[in-house]
N, C-alpha and C positions, 0 to 999 in steps of 0.2 A: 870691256866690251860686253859681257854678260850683263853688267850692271846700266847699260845704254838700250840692250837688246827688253829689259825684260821693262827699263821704262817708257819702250816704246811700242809692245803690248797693251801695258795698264794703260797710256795714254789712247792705244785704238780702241780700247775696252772702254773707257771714259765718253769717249768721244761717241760710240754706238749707243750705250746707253743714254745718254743725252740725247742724240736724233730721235732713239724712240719715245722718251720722255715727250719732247717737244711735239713729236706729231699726234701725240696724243693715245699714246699705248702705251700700255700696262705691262710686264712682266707679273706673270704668275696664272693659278689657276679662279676662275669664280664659279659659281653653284649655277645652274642651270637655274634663269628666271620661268614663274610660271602665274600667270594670272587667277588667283583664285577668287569667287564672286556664287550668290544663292540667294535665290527667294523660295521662302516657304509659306504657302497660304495654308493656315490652319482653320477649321470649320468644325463645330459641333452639329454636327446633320438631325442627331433624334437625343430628346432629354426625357429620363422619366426617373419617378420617387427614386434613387442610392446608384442611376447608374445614366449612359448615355453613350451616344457612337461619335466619335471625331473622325474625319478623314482627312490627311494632309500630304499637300500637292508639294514636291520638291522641284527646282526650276536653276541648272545647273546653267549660273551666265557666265561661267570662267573655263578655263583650258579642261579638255575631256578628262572624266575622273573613270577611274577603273576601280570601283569600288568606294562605298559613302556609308558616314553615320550621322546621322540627325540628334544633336543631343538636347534636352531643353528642360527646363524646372516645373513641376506644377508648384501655384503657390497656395491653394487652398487643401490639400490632402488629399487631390485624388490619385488616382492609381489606375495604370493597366490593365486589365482582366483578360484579351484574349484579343491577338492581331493579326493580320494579313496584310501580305507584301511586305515582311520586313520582320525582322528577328530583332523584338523588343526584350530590352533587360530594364530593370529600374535597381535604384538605392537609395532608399526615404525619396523625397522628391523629385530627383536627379534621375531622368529617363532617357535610354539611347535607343536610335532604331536604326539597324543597319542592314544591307542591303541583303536580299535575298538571290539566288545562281540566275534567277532570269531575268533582273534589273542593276548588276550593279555596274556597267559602264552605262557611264552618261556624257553625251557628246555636248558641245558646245553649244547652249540654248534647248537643250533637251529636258523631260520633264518623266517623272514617276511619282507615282501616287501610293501610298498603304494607310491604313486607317486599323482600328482599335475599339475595342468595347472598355468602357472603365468605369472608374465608381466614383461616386464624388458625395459629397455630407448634406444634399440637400440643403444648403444654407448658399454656398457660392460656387460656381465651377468658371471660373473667368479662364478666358486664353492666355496661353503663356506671352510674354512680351516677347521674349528673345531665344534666337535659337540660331545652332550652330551646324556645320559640318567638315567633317574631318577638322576640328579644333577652329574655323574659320568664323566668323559672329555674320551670319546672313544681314545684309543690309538692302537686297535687293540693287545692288550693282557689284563693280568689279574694282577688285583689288590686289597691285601687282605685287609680287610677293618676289625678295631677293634673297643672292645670297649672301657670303662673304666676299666683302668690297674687293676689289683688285690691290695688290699689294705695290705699294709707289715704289719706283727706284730712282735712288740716291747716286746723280754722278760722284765720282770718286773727286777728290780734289787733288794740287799738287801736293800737296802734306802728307797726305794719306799711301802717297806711291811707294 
C-alpha cells in the first residue's frame, strides 16, 4: 500500500512537471535582464605645442544607470592633466572617468558631459577608437545583457520511480 501510495505521488510529480515543461516554463531562478547601450562623442576643442582640451559627451541609450565609468586607451602617450565633471584616474594609457555626486544617474537617453586638459608629444594626438562603460564597449546602440539561463526540468520516468 505504501509502495502504490508513494508511486502515485512521483507519478503526479512527473506529470506536473511535464505540464510545465510543456507550456513552456522553467523551474528555477534567472538574473534579472537589463539592456545596456552608450554613445560617447569625443572632441579635442583647443590643441597647442605639449598640451590640449578634450570634452566628452556620454549618451546613456540603455536601462537607467546609477552611477558610470568611461574607461578608454590613449594610443600615442598622452595623459590627463587636470578634469571637470568627472573623477579621472589613469595607468600608462589606460584612463577611467567616473562619475561625479551631481551626474552619476543617467536615465534612459540621457546625456553628461566632462572634459579634461592633457598633454600629448606634439607629434600625434589621435582620438581614442573605443571606449567603454561600466565594463560595456559603447557601440552607440543597445545591448541586452542576461543572465543565468533558466534551469530545464527533466520528467522523472517510469524507471527512475
Amino acid at each position: 500500500m505504501i509502495n502504490r501510495h508513494r508511486r502515485t505521488v512521483l507519478w503526479t510529480s512527473a506529470a506536473a512537471t511535464a505540464a510545465l515543461a510543456a507550456s513552456g516554463l522553467a523551474v528555477g531562478a534567472t538574473a534579472a535582464q537589463a539592456a545596456a547601450g552608450c554613445r560617447v562623442d569625443y572632441a579635442v576643442t583647443a590643441q597647442w605645442g605639449g598640451g590640449f582640451t578634450a570634452n566628452v559627451n556620454l549618451t546613456n541609450l540603455g536601462d537607467p544607470l546609477n552611477g558610470w565609468a568611461v574607461t578608454w586607451t590613449f594610443a600615442a602617450g598622452q595623459t590627463v592633466a587636470q578634469a571637470w565633471g568627472a573623477e579621472i584616474t589613469a595607468s600608462g594609457a589606460s584612463v577611467r572617468a567616473a562619475n561625479v555626486s551631481y551626474n552619476g544617474s543617467l536615465g534612459t537617453n540621457a546625456s553628461t558631459s566632462f572634459g579634461f586638459n592633457g598633454t600629448w608629444n606634439n607629434s600625434s594626438n589621435p582620438v581614442p577608437t573605443s571606449f567603454a562603460v561600466n565594463g560595456v564597449t559603447c557601440t552607440g546602440g543597445v545591448t541586452p545583457t542576461t543572465g543565468t539561463p533558466p534551469v530545464q526540468v527533466t520528467p522523472l520516468t517510469a524507471n527512475e520511480v
